[in-house]
N, C-alpha and C positions, 0 to 999 in steps of 0.2 A: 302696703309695702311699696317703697319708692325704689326703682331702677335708676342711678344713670345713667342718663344716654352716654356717655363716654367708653360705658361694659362694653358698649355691640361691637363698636371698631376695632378694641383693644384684644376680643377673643376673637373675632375673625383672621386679625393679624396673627393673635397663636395659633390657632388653627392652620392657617399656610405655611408657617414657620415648622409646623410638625411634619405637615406633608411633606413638606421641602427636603427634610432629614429624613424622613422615612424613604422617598425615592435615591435620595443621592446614597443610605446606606444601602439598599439593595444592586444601586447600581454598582457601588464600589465590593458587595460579596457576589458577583455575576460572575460564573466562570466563562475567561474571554482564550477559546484554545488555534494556536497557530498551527495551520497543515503545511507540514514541509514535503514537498515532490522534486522529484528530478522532471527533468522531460524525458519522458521515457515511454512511448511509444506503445501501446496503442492503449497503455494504464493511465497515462495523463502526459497531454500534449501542451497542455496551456498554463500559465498560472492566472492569467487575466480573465479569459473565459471558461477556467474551470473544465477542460473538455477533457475527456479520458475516460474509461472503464471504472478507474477508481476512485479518481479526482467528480467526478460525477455523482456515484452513489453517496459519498460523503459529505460532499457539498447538500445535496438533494435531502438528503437525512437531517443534515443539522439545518439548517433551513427550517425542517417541515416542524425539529425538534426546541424551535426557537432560541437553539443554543450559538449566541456569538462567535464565531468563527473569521479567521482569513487565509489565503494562501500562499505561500512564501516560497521561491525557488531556493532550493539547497546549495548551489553554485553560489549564489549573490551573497548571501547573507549568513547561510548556518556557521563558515567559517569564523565570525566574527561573535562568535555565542557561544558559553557552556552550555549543551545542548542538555546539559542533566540540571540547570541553572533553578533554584526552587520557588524562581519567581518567576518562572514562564510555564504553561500549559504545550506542551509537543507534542503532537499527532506525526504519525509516520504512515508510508506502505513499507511490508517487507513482506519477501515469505516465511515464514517461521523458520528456523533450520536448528541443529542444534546447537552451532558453534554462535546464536545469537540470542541462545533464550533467558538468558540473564542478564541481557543487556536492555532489555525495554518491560513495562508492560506488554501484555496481549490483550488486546478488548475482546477482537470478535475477527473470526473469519467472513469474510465478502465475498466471497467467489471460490470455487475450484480450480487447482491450474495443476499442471503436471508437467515437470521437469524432465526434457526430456532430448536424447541423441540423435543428432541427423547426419546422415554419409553421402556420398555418391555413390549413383547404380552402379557406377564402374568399379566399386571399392565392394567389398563382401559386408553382407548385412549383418550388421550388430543386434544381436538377440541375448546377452547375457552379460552379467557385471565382469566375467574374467575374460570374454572378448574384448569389452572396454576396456580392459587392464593391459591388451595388448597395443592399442593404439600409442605411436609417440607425441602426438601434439593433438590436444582437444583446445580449438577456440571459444572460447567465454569471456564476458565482462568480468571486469575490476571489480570487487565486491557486489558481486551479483550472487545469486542461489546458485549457479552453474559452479562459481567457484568455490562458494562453501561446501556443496553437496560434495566432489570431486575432494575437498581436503578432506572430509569424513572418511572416505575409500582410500586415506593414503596416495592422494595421487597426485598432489603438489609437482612433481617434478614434470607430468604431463602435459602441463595446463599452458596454453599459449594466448596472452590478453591479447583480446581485441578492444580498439578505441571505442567500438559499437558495434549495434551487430550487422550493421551495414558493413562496417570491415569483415566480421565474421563469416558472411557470405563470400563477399570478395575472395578473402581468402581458401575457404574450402572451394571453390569454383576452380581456383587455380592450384589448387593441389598443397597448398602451402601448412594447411593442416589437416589434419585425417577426417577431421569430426567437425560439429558444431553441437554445443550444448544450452539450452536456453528454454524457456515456458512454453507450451504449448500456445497456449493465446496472443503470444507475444511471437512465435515462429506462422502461424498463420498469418499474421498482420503480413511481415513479412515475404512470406512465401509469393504472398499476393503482391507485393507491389511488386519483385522481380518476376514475377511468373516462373519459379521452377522446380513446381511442385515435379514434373516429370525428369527433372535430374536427380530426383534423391530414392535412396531405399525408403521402405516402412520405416517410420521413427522407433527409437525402444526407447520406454518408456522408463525412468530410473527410480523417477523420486514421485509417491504422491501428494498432494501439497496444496495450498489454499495460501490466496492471497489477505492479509491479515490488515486489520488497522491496529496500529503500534501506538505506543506512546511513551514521552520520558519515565523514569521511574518514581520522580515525585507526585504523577495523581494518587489522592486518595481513594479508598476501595466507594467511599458514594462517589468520587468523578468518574471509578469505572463503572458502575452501577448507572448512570446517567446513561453513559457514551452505551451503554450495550442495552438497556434499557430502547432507548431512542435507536438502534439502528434494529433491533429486532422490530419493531412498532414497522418501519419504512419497509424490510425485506417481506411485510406481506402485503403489499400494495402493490398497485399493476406498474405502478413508476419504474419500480425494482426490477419488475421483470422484464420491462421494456428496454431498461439499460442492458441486461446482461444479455437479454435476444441480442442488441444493436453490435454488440462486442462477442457474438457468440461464445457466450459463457454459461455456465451453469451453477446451481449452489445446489448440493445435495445435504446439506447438512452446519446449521449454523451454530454446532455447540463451540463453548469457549477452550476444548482441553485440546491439546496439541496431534495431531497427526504425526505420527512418525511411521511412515510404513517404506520401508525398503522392497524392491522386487528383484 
């Protein structure tokens, strides 16, 4: 039997040419998802170096999960996007609330946080929802959990925005609102850099609550499967716990179904 020498070069050539299309289509069915953050304090401070509570775990997960990712400030760029667009992949932080749960996916809860009221010693401590109801100006952010929780309870006409919650303190410092409402993890950050833990009552606690990874509503149920897949795999590594020690945090519980619990 005679071979031409001409076979060898001509199937090795096909041979590359196959490979070639097999890498480029898996490249091209790769899911590539954008993480959009605010800066916001002590959950993610960076978008360059990824730093934050949350911006951390998620980075650290998809990383470990070999899943393409990058991280995008919300300020720069979301304006300028249908955020529901069915040609882009959107990862979110939120906390679950109710007045947003038909607005995103829910993957997977990341942490525990609790929503919750701070006063001055000089002002009468807050222990119950209809004592809240008595206060005239509670300060919170601009679509934050503070304020969503607060329209749940009817209490829209309460609510006095703050720019941040560095105004927030400012303000209740100077009497200028009764209250401040905002996360536990995110009132510690705080607390700490003004130092004054010793001007407020015991906090009361309002809303129980977990900080969540979101997403647009066009993933499919395998891109949820993936995303929860791969961060259940991270939350049992010593990685995980080292983040949430660093940000003292805690996860008691990583099922995907919603917490709602009022006190």
């Amino acid at each position: 039997m005679k071979i031409s020498l001409n076979f060898f070069p001509t199937f090795h050539f096909t041979l590359f040419l196959l490979c070639l299309i097999s890498i480029n289509s898996t490249a091209a069915n790769a899911k590539f998802f954008e993480v959009y953050i605010d800066l916001n304090p002590p959950y993610s401070t960076s978008v360059h170096s990824k730093r934050g509570l949350f911006s951390e775990i998620i980075d650290e997960a998809l990383t470990a999960g070999n899943i393409p990712h990058h991280f995008l400030l919300k300020g720069d760029r979301i304006k300028n996007y249908n955020i529901h667009n069915h040609d882009r992949l959107l990862l979110f932080y939120y906390f679950r609330t109710p007045e947003r749960e038909n607005n995103y996916n829910w993957i997977m809860p990341l942490f525990d946080d609790y929503t919750c009221l701070f006063n001055l010693r000089t002002s009468k401590e807050i222990s119950s929802i209809n004592a809240l109801k008595g206060l005239s100006r509670i300060g919170t952010i601009n679509g934050g959990a503070g304020e969503s929780i607060l329209k749940s309870f009817g209490l829209e006409g309460q609510i006095y925005y703050c720019r941040d919650e560095d105004s927030c303190i400012d303000r209740l410092r100077k009497n200028e609102v009764d209250a401040w409402i905002t996360q536990k993890i995110k009132a510690n950050y705080f607390l700490k850099k003004y130092k004054i833990q010793n001007e407020l009552n015991n906090y009361f606690q309002i809303y129980d609550s977990q900080g969540w990874l979101a997403s647009s509503l066009n993933l499919t149920q395998s891109d949820i499967d993936l995303l929860r897949k791969t961060l259940r795999k991270f939350m049992t590594t010593s990685k995980f716990l080292a983040i949430l020690k660093k940000y003292d945090a805690i996860m008691t519980s990583n099922t995907d179904e919603f917490k709602d619990i009022y006190h």
